[in-house]
mmCIF file of the N, C-alpha and C atoms, coordinates in Angstrom:
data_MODEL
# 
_entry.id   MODEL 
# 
loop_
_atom_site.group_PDB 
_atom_site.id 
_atom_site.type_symbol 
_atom_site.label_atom_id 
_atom_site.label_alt_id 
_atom_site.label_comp_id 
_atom_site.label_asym_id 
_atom_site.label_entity_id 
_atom_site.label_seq_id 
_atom_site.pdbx_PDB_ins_code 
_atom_site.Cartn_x 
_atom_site.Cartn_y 
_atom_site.Cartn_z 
_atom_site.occupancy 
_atom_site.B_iso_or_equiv 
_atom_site.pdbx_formal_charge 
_atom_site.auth_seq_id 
_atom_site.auth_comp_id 
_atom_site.auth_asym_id 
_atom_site.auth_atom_id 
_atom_site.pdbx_PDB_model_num 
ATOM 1   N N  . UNK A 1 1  ? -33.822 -34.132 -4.326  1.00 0.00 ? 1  UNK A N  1 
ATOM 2   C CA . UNK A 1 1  ? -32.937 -34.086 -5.471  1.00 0.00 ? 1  UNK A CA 1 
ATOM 3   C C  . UNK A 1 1  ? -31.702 -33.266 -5.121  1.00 0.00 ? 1  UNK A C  1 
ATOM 4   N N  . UNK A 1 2  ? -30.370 -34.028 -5.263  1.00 0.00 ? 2  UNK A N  1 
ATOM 5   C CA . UNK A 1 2  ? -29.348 -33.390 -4.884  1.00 0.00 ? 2  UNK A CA 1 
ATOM 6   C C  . UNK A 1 2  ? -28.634 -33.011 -6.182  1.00 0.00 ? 2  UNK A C  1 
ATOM 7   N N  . UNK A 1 3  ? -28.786 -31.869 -6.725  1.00 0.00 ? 3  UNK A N  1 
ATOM 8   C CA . UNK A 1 3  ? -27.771 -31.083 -8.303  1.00 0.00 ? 3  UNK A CA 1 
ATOM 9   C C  . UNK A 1 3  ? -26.952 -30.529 -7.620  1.00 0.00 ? 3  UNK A C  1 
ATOM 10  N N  . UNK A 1 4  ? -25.266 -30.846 -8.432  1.00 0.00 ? 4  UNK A N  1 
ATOM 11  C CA . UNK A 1 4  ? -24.432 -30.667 -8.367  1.00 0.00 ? 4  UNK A CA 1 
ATOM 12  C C  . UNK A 1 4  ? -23.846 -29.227 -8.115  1.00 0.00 ? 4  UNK A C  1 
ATOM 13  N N  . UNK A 1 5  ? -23.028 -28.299 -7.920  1.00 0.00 ? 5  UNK A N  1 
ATOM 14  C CA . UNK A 1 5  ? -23.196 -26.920 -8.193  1.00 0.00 ? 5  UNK A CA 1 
ATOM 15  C C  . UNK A 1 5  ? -22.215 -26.763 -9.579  1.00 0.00 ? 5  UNK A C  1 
ATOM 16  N N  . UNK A 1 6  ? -22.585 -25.716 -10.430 1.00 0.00 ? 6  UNK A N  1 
ATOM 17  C CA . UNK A 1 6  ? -21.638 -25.479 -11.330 1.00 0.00 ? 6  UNK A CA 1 
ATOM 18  C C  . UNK A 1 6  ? -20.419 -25.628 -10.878 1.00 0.00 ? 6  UNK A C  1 
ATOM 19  N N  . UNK A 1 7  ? -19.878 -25.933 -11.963 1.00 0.00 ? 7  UNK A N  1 
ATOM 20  C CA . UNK A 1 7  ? -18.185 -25.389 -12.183 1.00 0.00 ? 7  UNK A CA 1 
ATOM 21  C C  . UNK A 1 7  ? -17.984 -24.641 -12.349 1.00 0.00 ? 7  UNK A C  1 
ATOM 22  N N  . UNK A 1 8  ? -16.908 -23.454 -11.460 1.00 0.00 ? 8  UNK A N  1 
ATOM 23  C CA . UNK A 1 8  ? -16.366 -22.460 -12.019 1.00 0.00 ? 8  UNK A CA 1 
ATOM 24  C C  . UNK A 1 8  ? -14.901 -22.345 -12.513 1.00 0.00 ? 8  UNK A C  1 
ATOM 25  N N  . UNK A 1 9  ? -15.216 -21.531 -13.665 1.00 0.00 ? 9  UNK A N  1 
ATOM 26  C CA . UNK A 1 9  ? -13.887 -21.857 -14.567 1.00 0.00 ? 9  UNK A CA 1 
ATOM 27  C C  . UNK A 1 9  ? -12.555 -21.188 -13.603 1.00 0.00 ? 9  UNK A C  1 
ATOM 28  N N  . UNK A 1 10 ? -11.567 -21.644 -13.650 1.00 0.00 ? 10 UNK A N  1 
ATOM 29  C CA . UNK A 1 10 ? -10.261 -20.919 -12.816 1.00 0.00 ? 10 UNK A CA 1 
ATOM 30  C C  . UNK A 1 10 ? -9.265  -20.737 -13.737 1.00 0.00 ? 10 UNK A C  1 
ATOM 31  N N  . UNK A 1 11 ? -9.091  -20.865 -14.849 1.00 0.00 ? 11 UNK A N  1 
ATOM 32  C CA . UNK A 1 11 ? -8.628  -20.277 -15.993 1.00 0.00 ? 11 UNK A CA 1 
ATOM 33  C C  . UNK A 1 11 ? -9.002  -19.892 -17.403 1.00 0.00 ? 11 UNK A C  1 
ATOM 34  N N  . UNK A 1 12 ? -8.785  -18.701 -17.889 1.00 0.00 ? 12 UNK A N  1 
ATOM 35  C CA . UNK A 1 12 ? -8.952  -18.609 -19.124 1.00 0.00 ? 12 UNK A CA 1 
ATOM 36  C C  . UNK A 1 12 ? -8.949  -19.872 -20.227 1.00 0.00 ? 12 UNK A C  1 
ATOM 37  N N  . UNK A 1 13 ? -9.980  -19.635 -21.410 1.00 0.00 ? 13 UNK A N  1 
ATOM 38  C CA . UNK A 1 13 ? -9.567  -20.259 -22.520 1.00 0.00 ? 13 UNK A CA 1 
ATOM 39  C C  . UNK A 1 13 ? -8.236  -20.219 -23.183 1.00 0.00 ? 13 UNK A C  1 
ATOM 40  N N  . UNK A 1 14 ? -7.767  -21.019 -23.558 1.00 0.00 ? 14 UNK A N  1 
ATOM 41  C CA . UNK A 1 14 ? -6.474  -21.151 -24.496 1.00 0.00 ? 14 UNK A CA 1 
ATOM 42  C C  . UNK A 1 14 ? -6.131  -20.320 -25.418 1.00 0.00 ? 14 UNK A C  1 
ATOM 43  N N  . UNK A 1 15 ? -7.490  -19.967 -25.883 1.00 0.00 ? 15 UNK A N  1 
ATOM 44  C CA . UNK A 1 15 ? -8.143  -19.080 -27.104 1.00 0.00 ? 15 UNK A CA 1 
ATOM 45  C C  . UNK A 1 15 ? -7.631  -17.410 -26.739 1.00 0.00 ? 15 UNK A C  1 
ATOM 46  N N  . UNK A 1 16 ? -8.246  -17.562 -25.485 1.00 0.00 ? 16 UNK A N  1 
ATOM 47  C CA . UNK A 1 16 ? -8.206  -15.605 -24.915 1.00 0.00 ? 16 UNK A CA 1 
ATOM 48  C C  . UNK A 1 16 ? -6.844  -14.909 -25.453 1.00 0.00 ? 16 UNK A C  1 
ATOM 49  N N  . UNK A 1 17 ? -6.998  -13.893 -25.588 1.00 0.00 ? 17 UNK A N  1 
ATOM 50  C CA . UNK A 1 17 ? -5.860  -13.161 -26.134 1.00 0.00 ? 17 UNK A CA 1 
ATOM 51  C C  . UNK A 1 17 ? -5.865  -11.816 -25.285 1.00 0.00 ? 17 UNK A C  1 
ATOM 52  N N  . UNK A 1 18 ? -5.441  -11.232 -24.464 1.00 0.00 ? 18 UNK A N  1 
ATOM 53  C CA . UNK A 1 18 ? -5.187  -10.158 -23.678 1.00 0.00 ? 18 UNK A CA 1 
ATOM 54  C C  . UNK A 1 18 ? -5.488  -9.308  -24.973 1.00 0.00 ? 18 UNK A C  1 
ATOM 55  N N  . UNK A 1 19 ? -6.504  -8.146  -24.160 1.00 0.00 ? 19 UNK A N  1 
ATOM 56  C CA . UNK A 1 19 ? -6.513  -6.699  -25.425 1.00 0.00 ? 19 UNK A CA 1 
ATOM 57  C C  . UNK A 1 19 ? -5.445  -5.957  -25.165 1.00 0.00 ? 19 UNK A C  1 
ATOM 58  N N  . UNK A 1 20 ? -5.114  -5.204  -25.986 1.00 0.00 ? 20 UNK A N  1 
ATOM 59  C CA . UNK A 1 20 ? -3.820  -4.271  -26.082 1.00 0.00 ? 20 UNK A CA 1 
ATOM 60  C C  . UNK A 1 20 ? -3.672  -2.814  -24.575 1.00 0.00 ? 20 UNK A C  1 
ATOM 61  N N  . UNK A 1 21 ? -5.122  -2.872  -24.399 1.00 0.00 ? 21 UNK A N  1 
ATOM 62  C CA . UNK A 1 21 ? -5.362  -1.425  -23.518 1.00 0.00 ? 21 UNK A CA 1 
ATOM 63  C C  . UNK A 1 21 ? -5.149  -1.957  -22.065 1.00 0.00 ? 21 UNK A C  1 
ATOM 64  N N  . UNK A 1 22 ? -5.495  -3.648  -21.999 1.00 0.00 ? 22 UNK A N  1 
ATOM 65  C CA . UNK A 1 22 ? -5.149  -4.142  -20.877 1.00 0.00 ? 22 UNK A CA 1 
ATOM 66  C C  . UNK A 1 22 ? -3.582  -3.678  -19.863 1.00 0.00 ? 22 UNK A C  1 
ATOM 67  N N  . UNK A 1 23 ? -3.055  -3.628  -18.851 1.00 0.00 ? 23 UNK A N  1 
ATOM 68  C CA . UNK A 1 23 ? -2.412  -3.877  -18.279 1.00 0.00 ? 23 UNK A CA 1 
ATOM 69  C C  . UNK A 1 23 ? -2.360  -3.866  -16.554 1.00 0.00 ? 23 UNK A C  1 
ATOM 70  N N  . UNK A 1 24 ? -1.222  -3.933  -16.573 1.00 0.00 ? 24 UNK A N  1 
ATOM 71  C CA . UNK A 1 24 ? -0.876  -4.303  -14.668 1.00 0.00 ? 24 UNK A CA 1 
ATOM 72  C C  . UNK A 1 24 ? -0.668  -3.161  -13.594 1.00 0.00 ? 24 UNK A C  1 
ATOM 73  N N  . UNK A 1 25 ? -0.423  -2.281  -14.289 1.00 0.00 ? 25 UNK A N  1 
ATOM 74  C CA . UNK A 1 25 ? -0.725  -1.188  -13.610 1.00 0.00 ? 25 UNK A CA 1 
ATOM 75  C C  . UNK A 1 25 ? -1.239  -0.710  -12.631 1.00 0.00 ? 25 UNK A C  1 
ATOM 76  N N  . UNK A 1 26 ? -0.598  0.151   -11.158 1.00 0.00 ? 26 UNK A N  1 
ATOM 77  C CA . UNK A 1 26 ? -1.797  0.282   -10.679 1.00 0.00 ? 26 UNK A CA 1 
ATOM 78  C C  . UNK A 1 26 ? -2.597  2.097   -10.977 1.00 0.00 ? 26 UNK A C  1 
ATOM 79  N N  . UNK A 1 27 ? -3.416  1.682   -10.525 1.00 0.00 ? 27 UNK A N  1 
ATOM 80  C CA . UNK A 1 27 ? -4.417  2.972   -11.163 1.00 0.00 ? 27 UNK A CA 1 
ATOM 81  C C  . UNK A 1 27 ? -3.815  4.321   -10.550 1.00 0.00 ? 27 UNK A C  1 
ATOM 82  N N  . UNK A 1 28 ? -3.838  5.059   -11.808 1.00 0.00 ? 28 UNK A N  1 
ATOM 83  C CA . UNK A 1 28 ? -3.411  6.402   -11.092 1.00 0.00 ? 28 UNK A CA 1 
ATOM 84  C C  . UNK A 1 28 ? -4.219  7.035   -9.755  1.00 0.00 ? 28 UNK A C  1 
ATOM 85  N N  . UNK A 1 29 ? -3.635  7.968   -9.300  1.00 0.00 ? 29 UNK A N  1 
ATOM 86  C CA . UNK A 1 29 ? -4.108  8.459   -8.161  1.00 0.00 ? 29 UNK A CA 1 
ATOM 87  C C  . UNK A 1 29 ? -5.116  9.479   -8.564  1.00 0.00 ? 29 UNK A C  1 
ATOM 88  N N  . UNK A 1 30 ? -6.462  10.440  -8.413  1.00 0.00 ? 30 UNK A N  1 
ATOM 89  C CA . UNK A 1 30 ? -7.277  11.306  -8.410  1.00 0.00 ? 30 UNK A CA 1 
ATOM 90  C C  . UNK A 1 30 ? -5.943  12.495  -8.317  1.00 0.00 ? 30 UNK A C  1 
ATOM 91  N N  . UNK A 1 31 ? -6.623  13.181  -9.639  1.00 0.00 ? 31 UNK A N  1 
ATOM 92  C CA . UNK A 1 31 ? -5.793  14.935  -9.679  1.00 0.00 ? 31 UNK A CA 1 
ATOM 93  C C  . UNK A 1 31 ? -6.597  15.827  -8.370  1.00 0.00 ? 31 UNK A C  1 
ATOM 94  N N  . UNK A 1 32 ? -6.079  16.267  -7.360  1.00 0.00 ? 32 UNK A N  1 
ATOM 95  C CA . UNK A 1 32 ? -6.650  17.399  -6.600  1.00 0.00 ? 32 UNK A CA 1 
ATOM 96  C C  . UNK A 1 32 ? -7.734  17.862  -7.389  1.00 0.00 ? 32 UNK A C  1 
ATOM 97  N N  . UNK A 1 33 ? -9.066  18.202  -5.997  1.00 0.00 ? 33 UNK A N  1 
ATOM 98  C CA . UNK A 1 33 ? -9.845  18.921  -6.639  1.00 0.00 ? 33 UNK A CA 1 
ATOM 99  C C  . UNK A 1 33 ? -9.618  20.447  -6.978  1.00 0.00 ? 33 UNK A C  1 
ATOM 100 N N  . UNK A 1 34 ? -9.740  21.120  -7.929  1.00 0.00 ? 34 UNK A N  1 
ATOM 101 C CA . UNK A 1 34 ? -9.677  22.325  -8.075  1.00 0.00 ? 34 UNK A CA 1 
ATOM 102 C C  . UNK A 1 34 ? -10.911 23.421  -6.937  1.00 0.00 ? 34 UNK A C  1 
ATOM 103 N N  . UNK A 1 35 ? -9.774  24.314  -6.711  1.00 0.00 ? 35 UNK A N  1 
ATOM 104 C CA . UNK A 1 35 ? -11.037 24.946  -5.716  1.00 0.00 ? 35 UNK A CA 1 
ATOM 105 C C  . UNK A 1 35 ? -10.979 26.326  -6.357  1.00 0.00 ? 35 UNK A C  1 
ATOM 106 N N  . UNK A 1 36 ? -12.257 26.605  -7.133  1.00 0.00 ? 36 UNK A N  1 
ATOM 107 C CA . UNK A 1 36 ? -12.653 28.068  -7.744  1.00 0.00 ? 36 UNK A CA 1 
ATOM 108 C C  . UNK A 1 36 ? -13.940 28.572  -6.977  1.00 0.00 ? 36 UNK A C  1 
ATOM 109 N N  . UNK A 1 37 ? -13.867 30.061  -7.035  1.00 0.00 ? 37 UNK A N  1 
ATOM 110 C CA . UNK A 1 37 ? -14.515 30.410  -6.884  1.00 0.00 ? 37 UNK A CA 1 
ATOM 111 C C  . UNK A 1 37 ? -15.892 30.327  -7.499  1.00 0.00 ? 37 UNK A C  1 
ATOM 112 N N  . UNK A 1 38 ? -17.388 30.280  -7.133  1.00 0.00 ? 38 UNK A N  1 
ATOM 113 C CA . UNK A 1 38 ? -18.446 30.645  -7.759  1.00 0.00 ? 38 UNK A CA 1 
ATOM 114 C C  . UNK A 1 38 ? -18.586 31.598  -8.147  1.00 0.00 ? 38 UNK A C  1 
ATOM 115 N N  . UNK A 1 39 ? -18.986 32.313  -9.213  1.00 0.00 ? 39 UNK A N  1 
ATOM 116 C CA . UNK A 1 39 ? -19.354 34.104  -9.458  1.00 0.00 ? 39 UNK A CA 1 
ATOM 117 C C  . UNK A 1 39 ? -20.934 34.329  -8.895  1.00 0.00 ? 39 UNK A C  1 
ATOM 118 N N  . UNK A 1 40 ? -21.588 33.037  -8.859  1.00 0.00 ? 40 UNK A N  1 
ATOM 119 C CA . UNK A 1 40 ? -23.404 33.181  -8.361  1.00 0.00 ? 40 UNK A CA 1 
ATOM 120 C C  . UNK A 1 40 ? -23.486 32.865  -7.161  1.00 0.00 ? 40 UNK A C  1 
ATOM 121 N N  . UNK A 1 41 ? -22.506 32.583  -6.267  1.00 0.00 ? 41 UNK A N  1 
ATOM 122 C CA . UNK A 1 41 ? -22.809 32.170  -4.686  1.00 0.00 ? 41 UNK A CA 1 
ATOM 123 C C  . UNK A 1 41 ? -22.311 30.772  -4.864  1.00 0.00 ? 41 UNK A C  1 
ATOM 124 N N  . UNK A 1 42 ? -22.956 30.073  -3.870  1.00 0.00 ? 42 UNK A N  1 
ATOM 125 C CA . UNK A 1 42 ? -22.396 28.624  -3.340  1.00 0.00 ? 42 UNK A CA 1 
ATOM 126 C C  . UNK A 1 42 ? -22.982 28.015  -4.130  1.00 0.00 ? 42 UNK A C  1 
ATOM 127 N N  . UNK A 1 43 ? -21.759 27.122  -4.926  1.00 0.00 ? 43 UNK A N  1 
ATOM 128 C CA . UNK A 1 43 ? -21.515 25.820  -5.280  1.00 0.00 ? 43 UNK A CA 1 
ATOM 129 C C  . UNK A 1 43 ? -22.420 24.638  -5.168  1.00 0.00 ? 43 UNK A C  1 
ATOM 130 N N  . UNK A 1 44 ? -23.087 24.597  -6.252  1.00 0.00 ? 44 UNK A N  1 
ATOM 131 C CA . UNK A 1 44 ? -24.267 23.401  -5.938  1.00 0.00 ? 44 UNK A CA 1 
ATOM 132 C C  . UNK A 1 44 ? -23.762 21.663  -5.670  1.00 0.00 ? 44 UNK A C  1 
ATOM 133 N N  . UNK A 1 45 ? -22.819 21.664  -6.141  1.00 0.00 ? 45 UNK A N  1 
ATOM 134 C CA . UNK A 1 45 ? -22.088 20.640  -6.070  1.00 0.00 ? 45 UNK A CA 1 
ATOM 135 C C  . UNK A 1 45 ? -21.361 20.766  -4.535  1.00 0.00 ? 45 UNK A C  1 
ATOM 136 N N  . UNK A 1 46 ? -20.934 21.239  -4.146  1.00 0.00 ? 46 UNK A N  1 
ATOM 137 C CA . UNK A 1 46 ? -20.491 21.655  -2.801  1.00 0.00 ? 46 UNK A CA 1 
ATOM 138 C C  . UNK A 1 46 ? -21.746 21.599  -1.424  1.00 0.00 ? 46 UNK A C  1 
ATOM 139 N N  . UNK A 1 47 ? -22.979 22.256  -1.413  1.00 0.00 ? 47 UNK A N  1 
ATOM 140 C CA . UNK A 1 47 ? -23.909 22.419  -1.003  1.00 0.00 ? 47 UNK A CA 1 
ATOM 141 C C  . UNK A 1 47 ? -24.888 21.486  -1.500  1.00 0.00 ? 47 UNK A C  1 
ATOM 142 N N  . UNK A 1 48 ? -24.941 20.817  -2.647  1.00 0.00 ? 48 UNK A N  1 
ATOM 143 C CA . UNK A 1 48 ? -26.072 20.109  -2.732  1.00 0.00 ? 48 UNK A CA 1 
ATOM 144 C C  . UNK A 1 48 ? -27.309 20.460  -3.247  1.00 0.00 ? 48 UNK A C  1 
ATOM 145 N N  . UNK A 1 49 ? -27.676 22.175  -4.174  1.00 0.00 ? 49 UNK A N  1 
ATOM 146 C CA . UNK A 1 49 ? -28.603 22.530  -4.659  1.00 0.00 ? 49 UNK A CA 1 
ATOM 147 C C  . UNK A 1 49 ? -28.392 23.548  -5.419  1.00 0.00 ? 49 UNK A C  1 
ATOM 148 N N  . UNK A 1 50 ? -29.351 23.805  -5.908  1.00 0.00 ? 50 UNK A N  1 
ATOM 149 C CA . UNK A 1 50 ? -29.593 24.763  -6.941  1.00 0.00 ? 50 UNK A CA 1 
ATOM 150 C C  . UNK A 1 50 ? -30.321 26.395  -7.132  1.00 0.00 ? 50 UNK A C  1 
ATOM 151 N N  . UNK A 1 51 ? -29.615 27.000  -7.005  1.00 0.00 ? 51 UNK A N  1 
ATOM 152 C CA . UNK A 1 51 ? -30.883 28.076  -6.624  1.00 0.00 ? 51 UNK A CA 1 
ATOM 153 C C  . UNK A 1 51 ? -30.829 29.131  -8.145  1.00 0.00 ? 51 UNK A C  1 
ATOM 154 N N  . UNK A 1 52 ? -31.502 29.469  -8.289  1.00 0.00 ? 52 UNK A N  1 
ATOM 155 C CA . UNK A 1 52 ? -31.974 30.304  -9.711  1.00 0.00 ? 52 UNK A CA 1 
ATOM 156 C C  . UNK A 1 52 ? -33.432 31.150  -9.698  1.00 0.00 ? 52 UNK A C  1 
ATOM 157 N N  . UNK A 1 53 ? -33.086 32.256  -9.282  1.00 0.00 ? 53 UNK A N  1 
ATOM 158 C CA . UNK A 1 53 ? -34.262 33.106  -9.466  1.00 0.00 ? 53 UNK A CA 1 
ATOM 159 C C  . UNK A 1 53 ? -34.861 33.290  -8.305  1.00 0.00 ? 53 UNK A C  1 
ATOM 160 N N  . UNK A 1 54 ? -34.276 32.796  -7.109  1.00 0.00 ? 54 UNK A N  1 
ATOM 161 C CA . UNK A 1 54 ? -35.157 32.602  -5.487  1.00 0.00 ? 54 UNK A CA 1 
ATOM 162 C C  . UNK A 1 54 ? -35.661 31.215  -5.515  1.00 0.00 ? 54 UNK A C  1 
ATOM 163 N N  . UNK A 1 55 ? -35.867 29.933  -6.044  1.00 0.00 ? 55 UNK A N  1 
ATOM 164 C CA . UNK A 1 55 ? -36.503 28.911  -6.295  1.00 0.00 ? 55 UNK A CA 1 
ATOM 165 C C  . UNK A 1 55 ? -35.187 28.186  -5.834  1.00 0.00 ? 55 UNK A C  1 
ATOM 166 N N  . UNK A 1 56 ? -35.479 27.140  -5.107  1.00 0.00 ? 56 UNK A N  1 
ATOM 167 C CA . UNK A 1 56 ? -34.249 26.255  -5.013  1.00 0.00 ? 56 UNK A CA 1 
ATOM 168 C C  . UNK A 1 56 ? -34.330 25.034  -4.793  1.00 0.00 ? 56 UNK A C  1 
ATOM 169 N N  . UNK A 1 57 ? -33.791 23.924  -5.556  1.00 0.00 ? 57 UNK A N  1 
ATOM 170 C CA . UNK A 1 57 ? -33.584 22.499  -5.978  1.00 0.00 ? 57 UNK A CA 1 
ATOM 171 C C  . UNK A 1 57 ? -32.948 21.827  -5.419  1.00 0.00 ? 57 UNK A C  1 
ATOM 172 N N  . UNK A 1 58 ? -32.978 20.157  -5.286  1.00 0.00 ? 58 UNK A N  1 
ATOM 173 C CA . UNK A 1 58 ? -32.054 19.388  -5.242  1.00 0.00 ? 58 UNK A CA 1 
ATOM 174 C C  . UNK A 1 58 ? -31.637 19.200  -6.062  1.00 0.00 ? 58 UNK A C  1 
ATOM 175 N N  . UNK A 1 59 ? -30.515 18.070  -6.421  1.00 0.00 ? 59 UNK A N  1 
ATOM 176 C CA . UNK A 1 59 ? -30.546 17.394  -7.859  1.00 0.00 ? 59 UNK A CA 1 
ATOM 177 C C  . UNK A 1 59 ? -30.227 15.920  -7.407  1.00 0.00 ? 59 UNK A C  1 
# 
């Protein structure tokens, strides 16, 4: 049995109406990361864990 493959559509409906938030734009660029100090030691996000009390995590 040989089935056909779908059709894929290559244009919008007639109907579609662009939403308002849409546009052409290209995407802003990422704001610099901010670099602060920790007041508890290293940065779990930086390092990759968690430490609290002597016990220490991934996440």
């Amino acid at each position: 049995m040989s089935e056909k493959p779908l059709q894929r559509a290559t244009e919008r409906p007639a109907s579609f109406t662009k939403p308002a938030h849409w546009s052409n734009d290209p995407v802003p660029a990422p704001a610099a990361p901010k670099d602060e100090e920790d007041p508890e030691g290293l940065s779990p996000t930086r390092y990759g864990d968690f430490t609290r009390k002597g016990i220490a995590w991934d996440f």
